[in-house]
N, C-alpha and C positions, 0 to 999 in steps of 0.2 A: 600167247596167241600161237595160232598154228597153220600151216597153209593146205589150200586143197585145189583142187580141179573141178572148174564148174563143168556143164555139160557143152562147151563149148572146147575144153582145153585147157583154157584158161588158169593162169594161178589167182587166187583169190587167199584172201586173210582172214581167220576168224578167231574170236575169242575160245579158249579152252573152255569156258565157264557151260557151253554147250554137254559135254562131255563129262563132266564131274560132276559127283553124288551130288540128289536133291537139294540134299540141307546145305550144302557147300556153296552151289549155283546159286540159292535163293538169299541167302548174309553171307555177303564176303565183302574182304575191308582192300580197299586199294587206297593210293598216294596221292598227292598234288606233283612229285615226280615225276609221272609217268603219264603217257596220255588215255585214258578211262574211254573215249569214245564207243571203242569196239566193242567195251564190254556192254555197253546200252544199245548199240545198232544193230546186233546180233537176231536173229530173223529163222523160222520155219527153212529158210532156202538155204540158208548159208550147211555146209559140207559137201562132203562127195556124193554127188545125186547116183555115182553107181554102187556105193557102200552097202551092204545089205539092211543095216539098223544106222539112223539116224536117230536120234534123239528127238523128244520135244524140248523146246527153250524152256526153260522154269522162270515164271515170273518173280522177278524182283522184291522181297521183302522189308529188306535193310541193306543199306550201307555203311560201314564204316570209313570215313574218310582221315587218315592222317595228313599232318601238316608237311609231310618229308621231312623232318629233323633229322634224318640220320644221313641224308645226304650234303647237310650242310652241320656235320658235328662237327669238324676242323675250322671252321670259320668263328672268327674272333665276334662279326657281325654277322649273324643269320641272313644269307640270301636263299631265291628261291632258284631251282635247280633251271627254272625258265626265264630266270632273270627276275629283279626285285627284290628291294628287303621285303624280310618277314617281321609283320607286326598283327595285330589283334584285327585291324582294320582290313589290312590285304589279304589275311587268311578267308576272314570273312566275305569281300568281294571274289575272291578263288573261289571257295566252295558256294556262293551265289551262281555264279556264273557260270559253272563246269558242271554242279548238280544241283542245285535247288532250281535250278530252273527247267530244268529237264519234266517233261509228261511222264518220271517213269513208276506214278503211284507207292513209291515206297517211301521209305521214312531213314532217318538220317542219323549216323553217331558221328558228330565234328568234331574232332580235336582242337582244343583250345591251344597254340601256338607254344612249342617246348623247343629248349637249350639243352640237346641231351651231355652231361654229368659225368666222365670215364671214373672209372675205378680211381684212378693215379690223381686225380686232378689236383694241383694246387690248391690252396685255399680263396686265393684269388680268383680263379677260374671258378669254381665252385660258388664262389659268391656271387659271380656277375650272372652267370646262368642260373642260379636259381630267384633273382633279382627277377632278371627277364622273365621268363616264366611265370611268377606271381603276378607280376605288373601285365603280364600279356594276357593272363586268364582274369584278371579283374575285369581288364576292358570284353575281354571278348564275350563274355555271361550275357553282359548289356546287350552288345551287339546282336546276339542269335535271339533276345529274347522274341522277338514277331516272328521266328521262323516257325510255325507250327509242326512242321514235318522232321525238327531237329532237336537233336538231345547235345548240348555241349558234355564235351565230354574234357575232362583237366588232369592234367600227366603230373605225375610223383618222380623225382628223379633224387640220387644223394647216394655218395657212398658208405654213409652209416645207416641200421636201422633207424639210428637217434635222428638222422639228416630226413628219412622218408617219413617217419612219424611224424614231423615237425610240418612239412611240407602237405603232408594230409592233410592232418587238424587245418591249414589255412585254405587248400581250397575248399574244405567243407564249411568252413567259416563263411569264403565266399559265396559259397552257395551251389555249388557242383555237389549233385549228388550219382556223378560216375566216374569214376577214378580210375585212371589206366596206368599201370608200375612200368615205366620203363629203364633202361639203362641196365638190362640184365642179363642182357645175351653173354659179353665178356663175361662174368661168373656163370657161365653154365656149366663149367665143367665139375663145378661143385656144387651139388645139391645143399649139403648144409648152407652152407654160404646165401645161397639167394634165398631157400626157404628161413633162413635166420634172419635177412632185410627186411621180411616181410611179416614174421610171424613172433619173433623177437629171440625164439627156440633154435636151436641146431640142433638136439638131439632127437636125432630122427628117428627113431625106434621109440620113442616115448612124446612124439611131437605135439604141441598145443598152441593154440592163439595166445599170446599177452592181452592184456587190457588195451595196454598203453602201446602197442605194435603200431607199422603201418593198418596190418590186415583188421585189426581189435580196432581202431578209431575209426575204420570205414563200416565193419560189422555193427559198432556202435551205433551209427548216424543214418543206418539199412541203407547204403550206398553200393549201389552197382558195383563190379570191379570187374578190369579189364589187366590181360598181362601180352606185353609186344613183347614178338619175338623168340618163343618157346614154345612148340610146337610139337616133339617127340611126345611119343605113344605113353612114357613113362612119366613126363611132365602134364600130359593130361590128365592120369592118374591123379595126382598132385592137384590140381587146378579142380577136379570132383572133390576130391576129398576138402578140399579147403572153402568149398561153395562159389567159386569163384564164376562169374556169368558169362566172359568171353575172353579170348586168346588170338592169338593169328603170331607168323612166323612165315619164313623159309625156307622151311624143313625138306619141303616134301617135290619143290622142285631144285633144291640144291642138288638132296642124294640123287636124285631122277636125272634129272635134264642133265646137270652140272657133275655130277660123279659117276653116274653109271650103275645108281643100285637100283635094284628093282626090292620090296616091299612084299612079303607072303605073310600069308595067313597060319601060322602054327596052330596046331587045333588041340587040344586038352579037354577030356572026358568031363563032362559039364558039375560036379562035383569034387574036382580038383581044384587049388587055388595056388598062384606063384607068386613069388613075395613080389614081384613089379610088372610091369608090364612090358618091359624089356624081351621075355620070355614065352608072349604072346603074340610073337611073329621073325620072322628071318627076314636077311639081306642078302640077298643073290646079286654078287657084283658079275654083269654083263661079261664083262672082259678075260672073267675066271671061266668061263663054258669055253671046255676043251674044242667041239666043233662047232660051227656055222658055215654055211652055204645057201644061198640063192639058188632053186632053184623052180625052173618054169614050169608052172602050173596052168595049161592055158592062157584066157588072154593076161591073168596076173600072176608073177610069180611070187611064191613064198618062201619063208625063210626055215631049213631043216638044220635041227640040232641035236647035241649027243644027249643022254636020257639025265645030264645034271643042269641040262637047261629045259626042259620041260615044265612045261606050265598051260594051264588052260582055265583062265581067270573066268568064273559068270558073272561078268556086267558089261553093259553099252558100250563103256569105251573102247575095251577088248575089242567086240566084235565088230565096232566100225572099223579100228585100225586094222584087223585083219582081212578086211574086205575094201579098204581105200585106198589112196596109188600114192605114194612118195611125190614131192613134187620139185625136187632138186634136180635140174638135168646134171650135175657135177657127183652124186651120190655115186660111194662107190660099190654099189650094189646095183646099178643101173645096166645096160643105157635099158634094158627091159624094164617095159612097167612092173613093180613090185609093192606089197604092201610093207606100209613104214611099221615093220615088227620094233619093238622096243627094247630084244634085247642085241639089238648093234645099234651103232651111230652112224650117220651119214647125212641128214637133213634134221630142221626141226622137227617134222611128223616124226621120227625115229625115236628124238629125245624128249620130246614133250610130252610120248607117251608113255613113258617111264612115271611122268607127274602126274599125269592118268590115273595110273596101276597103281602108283603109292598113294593117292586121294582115295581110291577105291577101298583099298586093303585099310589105312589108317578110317575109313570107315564105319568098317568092318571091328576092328579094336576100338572105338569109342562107344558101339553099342555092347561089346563085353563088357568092355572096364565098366561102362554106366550099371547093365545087369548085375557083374560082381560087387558095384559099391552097395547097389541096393540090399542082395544079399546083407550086407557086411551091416547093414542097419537094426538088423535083427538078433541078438545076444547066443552064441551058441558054441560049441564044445571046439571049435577049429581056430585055433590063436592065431594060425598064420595069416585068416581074412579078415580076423579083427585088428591085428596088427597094423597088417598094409594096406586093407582098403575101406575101411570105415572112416567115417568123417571126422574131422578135426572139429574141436570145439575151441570158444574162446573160454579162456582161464578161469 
């Protein structure tokens, strides 16, 4: 969320979802963690009425609702971050209660109730969480079955391929035909590694589906897939190339809001191809621009920088933040009214439009990557696109 100035002065709270790319605003997945309100109450009025571009709201298409497992992975007994254990049944009256009941026309991906799995775990630990977890997606299948506006959706967790495969086969057994991998952000830093949990392969230069993989037993049984928590431009890669239907993560307001990068677009002659997608955009960390200064530009002032912070992104969120007013009276770009630029910190408007800029730009690189994989569908004389971005097959 973010804050603004009604036409009164006033500070008022609004959802970001206003403000990021269509496809973003209309499926996007939030928690039982967190309170969802704002992003349903969200309104034509809601921004800066002196902004020069407000947005229109984009109506709601899907939700993805997780269980919050990740805020209760330390806990021996799953509670809920509001108080309550978690079981198949409380999940179920949660997401009754907070979204199915809601007027807001769209349709629903529920997580079925998980024990997220660490890399390290004991075997004891490993057992009792994946106990929980099957016992919680048995019950819970039954439960959503009268939701019509809802897709149960049943989480894979294990630190061996052998442990996700295993784990597959049974919820598909029970009857989920959406399966979301999680437990895999801690291996992010090795690609082999987590594409090997899931595809049974690590060697990524010649990569293939197994039969008997996690990704092979859900391929088999034409099951949805879903991956928490990996969300880089060059992971989406990977997520195309593997046919995979949906992803969500942290990605984009960690580096944003939480570190201070800002997201560009690299541009490459439209018959060029780069082994990842790494290579199809820069990181301008804020803090590296030699100069910054506030200064007054009539009644608002702006922010002037030396020519290695330059930038002048075309889309909405841009051009509202550059035309709407900081609303922190403590901001230390203040006490004149100034627009919340995003590449210094001082208020949330500052830093949340950093998650802006990078939702915008990681846009931008998911209609390349989708263009290049299509390309890459086609047999032709360039190894390097057949290589890296044509689709993986099962074995």
């Amino acid at each position: 969320m973010m804050g603004y100035l009604n036409g009164h002065g006033q500070r008022r709270l609004m959802s970001i979802r206003k403000l990021l790319p269509p496809d973003m605003s209309k499926r996007f997945l939030t928690s039982l963690s967190f309170d969802e309100s704002i992003h349903y109450r969200l309104t034509e009025l809601d921004g800066d009425p002196w902004a020069s571009e407000l947005p229109e709201v984009q109506q709601i298409e899907e939700i993805f609702v997780d269980c919050g497992a990740f805020h209760y992975s330390r806990m021996k007994v799953p509670r809920f971050r509001g108080g309550g254990f978690v079981s198949a049944l409380t999940s179920i009256e949660e997401y009754r209660k907070r979204h199915l009941s809601r007027e807001a026309g769209c349709s629903y991906l529920l997580c079925s109730p998980d024990h997220i799995i660490p890399p390290n775990a004991e075997d004891d630990m490993a057992d009792a969480r994946t106990e929980f977890t099957l016992v919680a997606a048995n019950e819970f299948i039954e439960f959503s079955e009268n939701e019509d506006r809802a897709t149960p959706v049943g989480v894979v967790h294990g630190r061996t391929e052998e442990e996700r495969a295993s784990m597959t086969q049974a919820l598909i057994d029970i009857g989920y035909d959406y399966i979301a991998f999680g437990g895999l952000v801690p291996l992010a830093g090795n690609q082999s590694k987590v594409l090997g949990q899931l595809t049974g392969n690590i060697d990524l230069a010649d990569i293939s589906i197994e039969p008997d993989s996690p990704l092979g037993i859900a391929r088999a049984a034409g099951a949805r897939t879903h991956m928490f928590g990996l969300t880089s431009p060059d992971w989406y890669r990977w997520w195309k190339r593997l046919g995979v239907d949906s992803f969500d993560g942290s990605k984009l307001s960690y580096e944003g809001a939480a570190s201070g990068v800002i997201w560009l677009d690299n541009e490459f002659p439209s018959n060029e191809f780069t082994s990842s997608a790494k290579q199809l955009y820069r990181r301008l960390q804020v803090k590296m621009i030699k100069e910054r200064r506030m200064v007054s530009d009539g009644d608002l002032a702006h922010l002037k920088v030396s020519d290695d912070g330059a930038m002048a992104p075309e889309n909405p969120a841009w051009r509202y933040l550059m035309s709407s007013r900081c609303t922190s009276p403590t901001c230390p770009h203040g006490p004149q009214s100034h627009a919340p630029d995003p590449r210094v910190v001082g208020s949330i408007e500052h830093n949340m439009g950093r998650t802006l800029l990078n939702a915008w730009t990681f846009d931008s690189i998911m209609k390349r990557i989708d263009d290049i994989c299509e390309r890459a569908k086609t047999p032709g004389d360039d190894e390097n696109l057949q290589a890296n971005w044509s689709p993986i097959e099962v074995e």
